[in-house]
FITIBA-681470 format. One record per residue (C-alpha): x, z, y; residue number from 1; chain. Coordinates in steps of 0.25 Angstrom, whole numbers, plus 5000, padded with zeros to 4 digits. Each point is the difference from the previous one (the first is absolute). Layout:
+------+------+------+-----+-----+
!   px !   pz !   py ! seq ! mol !
+------+------+------+-----+-----+
!    X !    Z !    Y ! NUM !   A !
...
+------+------+------+-----+-----+
***
This chain:
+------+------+------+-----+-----+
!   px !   pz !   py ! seq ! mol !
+------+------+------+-----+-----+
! 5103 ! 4207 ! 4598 !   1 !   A !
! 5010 ! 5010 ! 4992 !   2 !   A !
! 4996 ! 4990 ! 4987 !   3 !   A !
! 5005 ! 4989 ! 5009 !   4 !   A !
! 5014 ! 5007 ! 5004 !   5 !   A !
! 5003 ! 5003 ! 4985 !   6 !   A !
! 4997 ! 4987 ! 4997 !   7 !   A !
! 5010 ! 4995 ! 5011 !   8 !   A !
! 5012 ! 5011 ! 4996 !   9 !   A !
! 4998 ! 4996 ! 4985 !  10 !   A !
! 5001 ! 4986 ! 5003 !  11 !   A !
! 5013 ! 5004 ! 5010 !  12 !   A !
! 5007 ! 5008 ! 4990 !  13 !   A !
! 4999 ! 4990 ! 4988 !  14 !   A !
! 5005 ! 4989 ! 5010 !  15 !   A !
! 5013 ! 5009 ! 5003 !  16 !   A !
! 5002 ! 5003 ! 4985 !  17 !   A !
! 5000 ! 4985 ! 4998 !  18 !   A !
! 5007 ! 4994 ! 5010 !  19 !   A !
! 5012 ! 5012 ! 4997 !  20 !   A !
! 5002 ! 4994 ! 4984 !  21 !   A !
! 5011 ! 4990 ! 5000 !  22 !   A !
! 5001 ! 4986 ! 4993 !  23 !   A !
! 5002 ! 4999 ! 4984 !  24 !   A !
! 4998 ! 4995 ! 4986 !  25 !   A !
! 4994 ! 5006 ! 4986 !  26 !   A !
! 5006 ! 4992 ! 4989 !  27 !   A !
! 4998 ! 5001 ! 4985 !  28 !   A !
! 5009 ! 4997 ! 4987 !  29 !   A !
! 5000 ! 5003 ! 4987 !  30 !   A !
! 5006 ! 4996 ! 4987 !  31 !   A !
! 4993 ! 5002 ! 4986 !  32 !   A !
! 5005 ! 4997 ! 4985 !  33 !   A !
! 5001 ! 5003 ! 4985 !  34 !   A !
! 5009 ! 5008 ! 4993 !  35 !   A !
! 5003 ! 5003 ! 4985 !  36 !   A !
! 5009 ! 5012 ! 4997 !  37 !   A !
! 5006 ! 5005 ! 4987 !  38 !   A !
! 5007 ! 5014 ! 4995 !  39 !   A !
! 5005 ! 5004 ! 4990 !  40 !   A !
! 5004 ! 5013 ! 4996 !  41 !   A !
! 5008 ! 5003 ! 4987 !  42 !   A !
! 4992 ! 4992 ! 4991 !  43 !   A !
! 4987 ! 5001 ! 5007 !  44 !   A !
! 4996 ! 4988 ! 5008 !  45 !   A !
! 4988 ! 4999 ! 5012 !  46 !   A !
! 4996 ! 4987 ! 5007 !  47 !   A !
! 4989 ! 4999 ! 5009 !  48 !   A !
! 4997 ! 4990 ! 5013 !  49 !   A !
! 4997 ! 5002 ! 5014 !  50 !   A !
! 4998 ! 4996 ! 5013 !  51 !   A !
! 5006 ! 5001 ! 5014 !  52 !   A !
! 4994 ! 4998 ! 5015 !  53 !   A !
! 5003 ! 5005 ! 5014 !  54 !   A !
! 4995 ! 4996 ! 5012 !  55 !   A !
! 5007 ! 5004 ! 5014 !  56 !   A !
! 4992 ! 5000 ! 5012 !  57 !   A !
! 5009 ! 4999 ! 5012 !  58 !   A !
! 4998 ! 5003 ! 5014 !  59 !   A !
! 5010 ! 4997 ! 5014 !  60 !   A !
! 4998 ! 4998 ! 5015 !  61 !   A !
! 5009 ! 5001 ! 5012 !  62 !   A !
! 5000 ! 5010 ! 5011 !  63 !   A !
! 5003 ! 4996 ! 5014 !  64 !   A !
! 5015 ! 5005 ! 5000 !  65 !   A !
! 5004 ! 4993 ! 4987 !  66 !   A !
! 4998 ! 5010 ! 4989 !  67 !   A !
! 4992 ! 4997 ! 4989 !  68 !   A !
! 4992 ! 5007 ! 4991 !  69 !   A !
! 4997 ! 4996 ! 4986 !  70 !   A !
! 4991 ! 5006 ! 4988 !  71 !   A !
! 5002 ! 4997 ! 4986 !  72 !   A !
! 4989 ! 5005 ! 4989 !  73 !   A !
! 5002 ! 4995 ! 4985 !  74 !   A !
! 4990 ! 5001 ! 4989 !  75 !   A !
! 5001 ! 4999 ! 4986 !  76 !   A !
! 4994 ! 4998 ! 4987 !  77 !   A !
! 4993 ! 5015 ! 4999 !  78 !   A !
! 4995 ! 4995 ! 5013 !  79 !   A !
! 5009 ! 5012 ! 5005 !  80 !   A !
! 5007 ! 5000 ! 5012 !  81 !   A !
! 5015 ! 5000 ! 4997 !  82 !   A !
! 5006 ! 5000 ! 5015 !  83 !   A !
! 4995 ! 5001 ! 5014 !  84 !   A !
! 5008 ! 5002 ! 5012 !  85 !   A !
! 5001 ! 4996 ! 5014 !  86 !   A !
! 5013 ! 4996 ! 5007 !  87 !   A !
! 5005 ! 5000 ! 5014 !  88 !   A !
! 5012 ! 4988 ! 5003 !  89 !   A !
! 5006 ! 5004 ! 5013 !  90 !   A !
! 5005 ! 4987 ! 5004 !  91 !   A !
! 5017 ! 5002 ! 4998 !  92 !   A !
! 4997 ! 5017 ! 4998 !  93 !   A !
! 4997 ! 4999 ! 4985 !  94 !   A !
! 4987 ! 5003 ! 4993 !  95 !   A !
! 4992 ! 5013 ! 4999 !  96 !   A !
! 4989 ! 4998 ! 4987 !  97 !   A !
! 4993 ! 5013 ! 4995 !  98 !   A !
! 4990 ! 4997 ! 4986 !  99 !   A !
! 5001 ! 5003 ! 4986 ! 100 !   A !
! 5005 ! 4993 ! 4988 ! 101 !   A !
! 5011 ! 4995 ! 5005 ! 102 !   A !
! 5008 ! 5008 ! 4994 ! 103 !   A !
! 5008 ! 5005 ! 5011 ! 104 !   A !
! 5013 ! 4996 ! 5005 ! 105 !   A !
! 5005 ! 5003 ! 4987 ! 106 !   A !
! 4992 ! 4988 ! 4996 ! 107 !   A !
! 5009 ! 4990 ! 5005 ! 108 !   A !
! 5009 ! 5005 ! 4991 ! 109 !   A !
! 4996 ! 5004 ! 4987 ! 110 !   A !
! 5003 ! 4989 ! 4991 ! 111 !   A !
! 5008 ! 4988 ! 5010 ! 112 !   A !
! 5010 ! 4994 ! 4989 ! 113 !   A !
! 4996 ! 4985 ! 4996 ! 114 !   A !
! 4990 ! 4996 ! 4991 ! 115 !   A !
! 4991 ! 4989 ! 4997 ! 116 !   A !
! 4987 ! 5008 ! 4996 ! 117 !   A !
! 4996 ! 5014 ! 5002 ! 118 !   A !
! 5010 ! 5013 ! 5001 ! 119 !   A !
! 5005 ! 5005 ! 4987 ! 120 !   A !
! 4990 ! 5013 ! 5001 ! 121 !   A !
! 4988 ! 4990 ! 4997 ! 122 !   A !
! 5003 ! 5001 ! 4986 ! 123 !   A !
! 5003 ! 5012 ! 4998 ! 124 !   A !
! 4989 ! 5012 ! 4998 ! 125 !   A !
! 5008 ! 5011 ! 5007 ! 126 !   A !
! 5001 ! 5001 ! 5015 ! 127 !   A !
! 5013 ! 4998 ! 5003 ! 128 !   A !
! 5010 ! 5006 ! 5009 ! 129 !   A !
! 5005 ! 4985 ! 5007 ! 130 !   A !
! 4985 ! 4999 ! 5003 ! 131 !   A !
! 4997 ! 5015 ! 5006 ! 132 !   A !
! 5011 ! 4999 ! 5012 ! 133 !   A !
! 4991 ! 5006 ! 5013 ! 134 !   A !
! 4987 ! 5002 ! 4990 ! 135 !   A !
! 5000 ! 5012 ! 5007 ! 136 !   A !
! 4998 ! 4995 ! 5014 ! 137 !   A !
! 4991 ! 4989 ! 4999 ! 138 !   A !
! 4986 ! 5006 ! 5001 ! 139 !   A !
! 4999 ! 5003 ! 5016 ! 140 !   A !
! 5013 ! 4996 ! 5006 ! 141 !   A !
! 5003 ! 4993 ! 5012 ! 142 !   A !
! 5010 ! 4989 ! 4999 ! 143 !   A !
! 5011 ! 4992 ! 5009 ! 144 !   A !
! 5005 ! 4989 ! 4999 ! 145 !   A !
! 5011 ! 4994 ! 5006 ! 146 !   A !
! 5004 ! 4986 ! 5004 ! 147 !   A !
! 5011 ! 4992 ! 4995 ! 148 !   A !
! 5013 ! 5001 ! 5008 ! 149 !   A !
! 5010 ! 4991 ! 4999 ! 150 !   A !
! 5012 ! 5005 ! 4997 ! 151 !   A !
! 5015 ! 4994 ! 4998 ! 152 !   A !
! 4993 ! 4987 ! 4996 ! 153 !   A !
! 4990 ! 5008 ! 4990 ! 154 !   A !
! 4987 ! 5008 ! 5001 ! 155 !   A !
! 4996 ! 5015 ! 5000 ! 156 !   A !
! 4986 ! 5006 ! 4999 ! 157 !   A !
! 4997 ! 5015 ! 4998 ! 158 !   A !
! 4986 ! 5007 ! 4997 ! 159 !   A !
! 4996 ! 5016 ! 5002 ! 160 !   A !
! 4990 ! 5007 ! 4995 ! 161 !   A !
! 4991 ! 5013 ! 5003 ! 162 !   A !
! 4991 ! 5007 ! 4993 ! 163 !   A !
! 4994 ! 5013 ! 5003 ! 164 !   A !
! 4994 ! 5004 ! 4988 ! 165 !   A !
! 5008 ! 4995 ! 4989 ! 166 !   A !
! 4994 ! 4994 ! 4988 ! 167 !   A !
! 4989 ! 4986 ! 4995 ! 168 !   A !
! 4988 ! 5004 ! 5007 ! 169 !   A !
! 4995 ! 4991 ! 5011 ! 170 !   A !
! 4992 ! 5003 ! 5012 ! 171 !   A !
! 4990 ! 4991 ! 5008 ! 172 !   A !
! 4996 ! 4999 ! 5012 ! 173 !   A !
! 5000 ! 5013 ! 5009 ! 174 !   A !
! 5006 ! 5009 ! 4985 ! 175 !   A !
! 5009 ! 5008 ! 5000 ! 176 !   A !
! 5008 ! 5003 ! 4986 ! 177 !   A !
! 4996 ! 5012 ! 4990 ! 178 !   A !
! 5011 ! 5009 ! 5002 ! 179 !   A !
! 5010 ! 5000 ! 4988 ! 180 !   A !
! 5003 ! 5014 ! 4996 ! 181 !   A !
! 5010 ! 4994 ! 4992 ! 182 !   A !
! 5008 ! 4992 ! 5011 ! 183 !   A !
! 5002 ! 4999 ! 5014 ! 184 !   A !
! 5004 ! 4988 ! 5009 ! 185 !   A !
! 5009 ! 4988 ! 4995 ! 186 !   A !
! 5010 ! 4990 ! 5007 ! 187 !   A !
! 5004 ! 4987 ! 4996 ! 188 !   A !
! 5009 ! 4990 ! 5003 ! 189 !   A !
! 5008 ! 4985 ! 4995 ! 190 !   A !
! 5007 ! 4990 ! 5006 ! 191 !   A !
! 5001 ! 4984 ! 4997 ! 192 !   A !
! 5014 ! 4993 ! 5001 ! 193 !   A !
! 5000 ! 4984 ! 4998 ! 194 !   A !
! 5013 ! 4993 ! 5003 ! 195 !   A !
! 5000 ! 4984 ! 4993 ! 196 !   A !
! 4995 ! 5001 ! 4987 ! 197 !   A !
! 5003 ! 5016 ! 4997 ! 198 !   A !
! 4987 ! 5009 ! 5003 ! 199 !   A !
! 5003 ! 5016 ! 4999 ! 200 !   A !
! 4994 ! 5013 ! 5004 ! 201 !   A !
! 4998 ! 5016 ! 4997 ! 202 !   A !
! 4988 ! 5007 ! 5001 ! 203 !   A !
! 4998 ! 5015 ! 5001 ! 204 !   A !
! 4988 ! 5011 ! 4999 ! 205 !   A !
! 4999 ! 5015 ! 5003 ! 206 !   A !
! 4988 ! 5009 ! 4997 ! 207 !   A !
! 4999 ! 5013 ! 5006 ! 208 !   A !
! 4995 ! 5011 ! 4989 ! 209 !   A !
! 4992 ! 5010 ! 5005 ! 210 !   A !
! 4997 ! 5010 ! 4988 ! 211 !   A !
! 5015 ! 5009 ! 5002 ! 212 !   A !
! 5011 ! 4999 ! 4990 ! 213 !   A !
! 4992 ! 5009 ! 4990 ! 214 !   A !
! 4993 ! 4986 ! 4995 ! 215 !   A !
! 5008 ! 4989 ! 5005 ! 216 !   A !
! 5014 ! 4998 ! 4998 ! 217 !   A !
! 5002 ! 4992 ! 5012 ! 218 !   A !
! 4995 ! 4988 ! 5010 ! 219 !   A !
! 4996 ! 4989 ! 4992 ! 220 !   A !
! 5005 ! 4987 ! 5002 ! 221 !   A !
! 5003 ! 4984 ! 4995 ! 222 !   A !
! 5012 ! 4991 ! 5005 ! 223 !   A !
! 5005 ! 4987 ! 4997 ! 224 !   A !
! 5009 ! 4988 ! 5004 ! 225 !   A !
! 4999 ! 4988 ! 4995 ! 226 !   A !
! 5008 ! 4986 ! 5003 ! 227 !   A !
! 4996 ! 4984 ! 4996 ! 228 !   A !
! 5008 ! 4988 ! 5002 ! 229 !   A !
! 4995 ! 4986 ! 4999 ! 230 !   A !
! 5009 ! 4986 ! 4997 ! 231 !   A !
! 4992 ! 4988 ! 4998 ! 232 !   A !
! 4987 ! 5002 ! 4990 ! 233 !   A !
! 5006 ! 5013 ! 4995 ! 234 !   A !
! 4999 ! 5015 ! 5005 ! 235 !   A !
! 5006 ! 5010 ! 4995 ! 236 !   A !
! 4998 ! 5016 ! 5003 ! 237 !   A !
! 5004 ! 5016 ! 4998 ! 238 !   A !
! 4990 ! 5010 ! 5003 ! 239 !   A !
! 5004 ! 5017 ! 4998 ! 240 !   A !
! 4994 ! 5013 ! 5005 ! 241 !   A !
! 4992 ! 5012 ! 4994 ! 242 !   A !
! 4987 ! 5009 ! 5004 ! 243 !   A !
! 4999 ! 5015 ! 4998 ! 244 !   A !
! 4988 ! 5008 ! 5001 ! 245 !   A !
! 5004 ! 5013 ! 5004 ! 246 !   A !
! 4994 ! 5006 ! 4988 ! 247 !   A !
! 5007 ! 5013 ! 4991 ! 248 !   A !
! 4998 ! 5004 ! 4989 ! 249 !   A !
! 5007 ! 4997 ! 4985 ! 250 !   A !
! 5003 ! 4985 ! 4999 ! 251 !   A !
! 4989 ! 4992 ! 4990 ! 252 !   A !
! 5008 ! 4999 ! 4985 ! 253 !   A !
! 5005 ! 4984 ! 4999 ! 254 !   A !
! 4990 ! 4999 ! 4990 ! 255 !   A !
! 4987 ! 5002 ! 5008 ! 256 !   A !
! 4995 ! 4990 ! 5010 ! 257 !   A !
! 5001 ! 5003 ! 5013 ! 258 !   A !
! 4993 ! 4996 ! 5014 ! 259 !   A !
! 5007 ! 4997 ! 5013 ! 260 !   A !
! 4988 ! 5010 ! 5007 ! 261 !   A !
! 5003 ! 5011 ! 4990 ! 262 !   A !
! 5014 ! 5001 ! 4994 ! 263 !   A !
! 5010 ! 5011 ! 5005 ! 264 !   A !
! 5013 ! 4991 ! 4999 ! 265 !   A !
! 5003 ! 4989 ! 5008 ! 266 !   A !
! 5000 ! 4985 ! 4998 ! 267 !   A !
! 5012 ! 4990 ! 5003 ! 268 !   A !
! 5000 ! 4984 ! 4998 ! 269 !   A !
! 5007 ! 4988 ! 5000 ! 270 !   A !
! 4994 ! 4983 ! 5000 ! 271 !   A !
! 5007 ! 4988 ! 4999 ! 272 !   A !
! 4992 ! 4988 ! 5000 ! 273 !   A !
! 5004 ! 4984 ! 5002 ! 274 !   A !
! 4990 ! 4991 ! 5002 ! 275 !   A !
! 5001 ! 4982 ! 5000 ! 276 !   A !
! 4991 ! 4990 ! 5009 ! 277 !   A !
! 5002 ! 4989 ! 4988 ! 278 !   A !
! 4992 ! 4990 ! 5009 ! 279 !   A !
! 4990 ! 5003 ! 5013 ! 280 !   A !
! 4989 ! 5004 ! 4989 ! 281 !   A !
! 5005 ! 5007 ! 4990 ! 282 !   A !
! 5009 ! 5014 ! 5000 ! 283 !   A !
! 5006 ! 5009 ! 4989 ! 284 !   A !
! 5006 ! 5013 ! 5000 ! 285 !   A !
! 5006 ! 5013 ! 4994 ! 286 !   A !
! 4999 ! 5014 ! 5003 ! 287 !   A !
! 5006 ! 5012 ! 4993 ! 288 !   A !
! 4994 ! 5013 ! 5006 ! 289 !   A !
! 5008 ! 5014 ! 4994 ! 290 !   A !
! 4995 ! 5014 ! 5005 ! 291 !   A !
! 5005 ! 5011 ! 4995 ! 292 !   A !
! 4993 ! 5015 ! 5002 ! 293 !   A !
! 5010 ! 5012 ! 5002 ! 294 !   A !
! 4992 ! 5014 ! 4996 ! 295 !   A !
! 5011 ! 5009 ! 5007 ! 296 !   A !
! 4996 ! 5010 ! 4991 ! 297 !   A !
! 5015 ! 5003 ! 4999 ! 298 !   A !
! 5002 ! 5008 ! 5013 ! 299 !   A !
! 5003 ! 5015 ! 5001 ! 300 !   A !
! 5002 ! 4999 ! 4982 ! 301 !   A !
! 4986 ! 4995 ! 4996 ! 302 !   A !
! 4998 ! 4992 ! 4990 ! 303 !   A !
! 5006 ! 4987 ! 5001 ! 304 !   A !
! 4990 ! 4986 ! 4997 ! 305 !   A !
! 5005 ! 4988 ! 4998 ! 306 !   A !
! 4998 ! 4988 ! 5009 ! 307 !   A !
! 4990 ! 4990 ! 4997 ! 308 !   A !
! 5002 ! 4986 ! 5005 ! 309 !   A !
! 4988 ! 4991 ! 4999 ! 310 !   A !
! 5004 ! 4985 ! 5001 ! 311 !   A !
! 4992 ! 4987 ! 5002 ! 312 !   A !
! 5003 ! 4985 ! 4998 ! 313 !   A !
! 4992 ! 4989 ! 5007 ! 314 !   A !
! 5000 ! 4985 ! 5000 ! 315 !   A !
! 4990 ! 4993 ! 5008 ! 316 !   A !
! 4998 ! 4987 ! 5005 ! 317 !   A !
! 4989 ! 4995 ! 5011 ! 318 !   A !
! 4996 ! 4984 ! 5002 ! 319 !   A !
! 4991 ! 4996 ! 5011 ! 320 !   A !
! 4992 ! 4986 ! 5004 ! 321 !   A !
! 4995 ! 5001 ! 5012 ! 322 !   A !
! 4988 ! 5011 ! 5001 ! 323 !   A !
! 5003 ! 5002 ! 4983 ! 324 !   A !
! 5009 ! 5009 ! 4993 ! 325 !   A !
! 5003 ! 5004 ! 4988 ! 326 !   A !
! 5010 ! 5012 ! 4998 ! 327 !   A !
! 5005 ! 5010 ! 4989 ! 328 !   A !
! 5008 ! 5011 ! 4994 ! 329 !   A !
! 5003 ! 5006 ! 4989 ! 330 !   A !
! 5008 ! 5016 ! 5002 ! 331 !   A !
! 5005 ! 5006 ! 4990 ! 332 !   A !
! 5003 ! 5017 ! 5002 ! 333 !   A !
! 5007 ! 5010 ! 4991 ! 334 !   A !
! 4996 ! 5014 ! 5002 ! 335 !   A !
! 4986 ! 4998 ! 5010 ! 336 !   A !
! 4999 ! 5012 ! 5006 ! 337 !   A !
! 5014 ! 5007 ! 4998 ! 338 !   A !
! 4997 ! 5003 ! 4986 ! 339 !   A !
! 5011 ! 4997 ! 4992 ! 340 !   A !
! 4989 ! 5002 ! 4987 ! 341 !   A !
! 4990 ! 4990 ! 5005 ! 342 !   A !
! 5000 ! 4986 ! 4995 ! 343 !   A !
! 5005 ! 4988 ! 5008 ! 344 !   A !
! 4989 ! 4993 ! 5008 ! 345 !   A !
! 5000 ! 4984 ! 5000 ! 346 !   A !
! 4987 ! 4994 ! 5011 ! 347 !   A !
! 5000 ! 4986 ! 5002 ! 348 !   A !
! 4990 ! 4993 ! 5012 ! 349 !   A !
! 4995 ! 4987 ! 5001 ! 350 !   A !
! 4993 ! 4998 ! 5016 ! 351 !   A !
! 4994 ! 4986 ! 5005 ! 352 !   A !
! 4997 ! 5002 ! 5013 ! 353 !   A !
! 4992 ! 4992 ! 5013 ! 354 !   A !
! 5003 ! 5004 ! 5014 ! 355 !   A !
! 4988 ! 4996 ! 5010 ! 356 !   A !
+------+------+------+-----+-----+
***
């Protein structure tokens, strides 16, 4: 009799789990392709081919009052898993989405001038700063995303960010993040203005440091702002801002290479780009990427370092037929890694790619 009653309860509970799951759909896509890349440095020259392929499982069902949750998980070559998230759409009331590789708030706004291709960085063997705005705070952090709201006849869109242990490690399901004995908690936040064709925004980030003036200088923190306009098949944008590290310490010489993780100065840059639709296939562009790396070892009558600007031209151009495309760049960049004795980098990349 008591086999009988577990039997009954079992059957009872799994009943109620099911009935409570709500209505949804698993889909899957994925693109995969060749790529042939090229570098040379000074007068050496390396060439090798590749391939790409990710594949995104996605997830999302309605709940009763409207909201909708959504999961997003994406795959790649290594067969590692480059972003996993879960977001909550609350109907009119924004977005709440927590995962990891998404880089954070500052994602949305690392590299948002116009190009055809890929962002300058891509050929570029240095991290840049342009690419490190909220790096950061997009291991654990929480996200919100606004609606748009309409405004004067245009649109504005803000996102904040919180992350209570700062830095890119991420955390799963019931973790919690390794403390940082380096830093703290970090904010973020940007905002999105559209009015006809002119698109601008600024984004901002502050880490709290927690190891005391003795080691750290100060908060570290990014910013930037940007602004793109559109007329007909050409685009057009500006893009500023600058990340320090909080680090102290005597300023790296201009003629040593330096990391945005380690160096003791802090990193400023500019980008203008322009990119044509020539037809509804093919697009060119051009992007000019400068950074320049301020050691700001001349305070209190130390030894003054010059600054070291690292610049990089890119031309791309993308042409697509239907589920094919074929796209390319070639980026050209004096003093990689704010070494003003290093010898200029030139990587060109050929991609053919199938999106299924």
């Amino acid at each position: 009799m008591n086999t009988l009653k577990k039997i009954g309860l079992t059957a009872l509970g799994t009943s109620l789990v099911a009935g409570s799951a709500f209505a949804g759909e698993i889909t899957a896509s994925g693109d995969a392709g060749y790529t042939f890349s090229s570098e040379e440095v000074g007068v050496r020259t390396d060439e090798g081919y590749g391939f790409n392929h990710d594949i995104t499982f996605s997830g999302s069902g309605e709940l009763d009052n409207g909201f909708t949750v959504s999961t997003t998980m994406i795959l790649t070559e290594s067969s590692a898993l480059s972003s996993s998230n879960v977001a909550l759409t609350m109907g009119g009331m924004g977005t709440i989405t927590i995962g990891n590789g998404l880089a954070g708030v500052g994602g949305a706004f690392d590299d948002v001038t116009p190009r055809a291709y890929e962002e300058n960085h891509d050929g570029m063997k240095t991290s840049t700063a342009i690419d490190n705005m909220g790096a950061l705070s997009d291991g654990n952090q929480v996200m919100y995303s606004s609606p748009s709201f309409d405004v004067g006849g245009g649109s504005v869109s803000f996102m904040l960010g919180y992350t209570p242990e700062a830095g890119d490690a991420a955390t799963g399901e019931g973790g919690v993040a390794a403390q940082s004995k380096t830093y703290g908690s970090s904010t973020t936040a940007g905002v999105n203005v559209s009015y006809a064709g002119l698109s601008a925004g600024a984004f901002g980030e502050e880490v709290q440091q927690d190891q005391g003036d003795t080691l750290r200088k100060a908060n570290p923190m990014s910013a930037t702002w940007y602004a793109n306009y559109s007329f007909g098949p050409v685009s057009i944008g500006y893009q500023t801002g600058g990340l320090d590290m909080g680090l102290v310490g005597a300023g790296e010489a201009a003629t040593a290479a330096k990391t945005i993780a380690a160096a003791k100065g802090n990193f400023e840059f500019e980008k203008m780009s322009i990119a044509f639709n020539v037809n509804e296939n093919l697009s060119i562009s051009w992007g000019e990427l400068e950074e320049t790396y301020d050691a700001q070892s001349n305070v209190k009558g130390g030894t003054e370092i010059a600054d070291v600007e690292m610049s990089s031209t890119s031309i791309q151009f993308a042409y697509t037929m239907g589920s094919m495309s074929i796209k390319g760049y070639q980026t050209d960049t004096d003093n990689p890694g704010w070494d003003s004795n290093a010898a200029s980098d030139e990587v060109t990349e050929l991609a053919v790619n199938f999106a299924f």
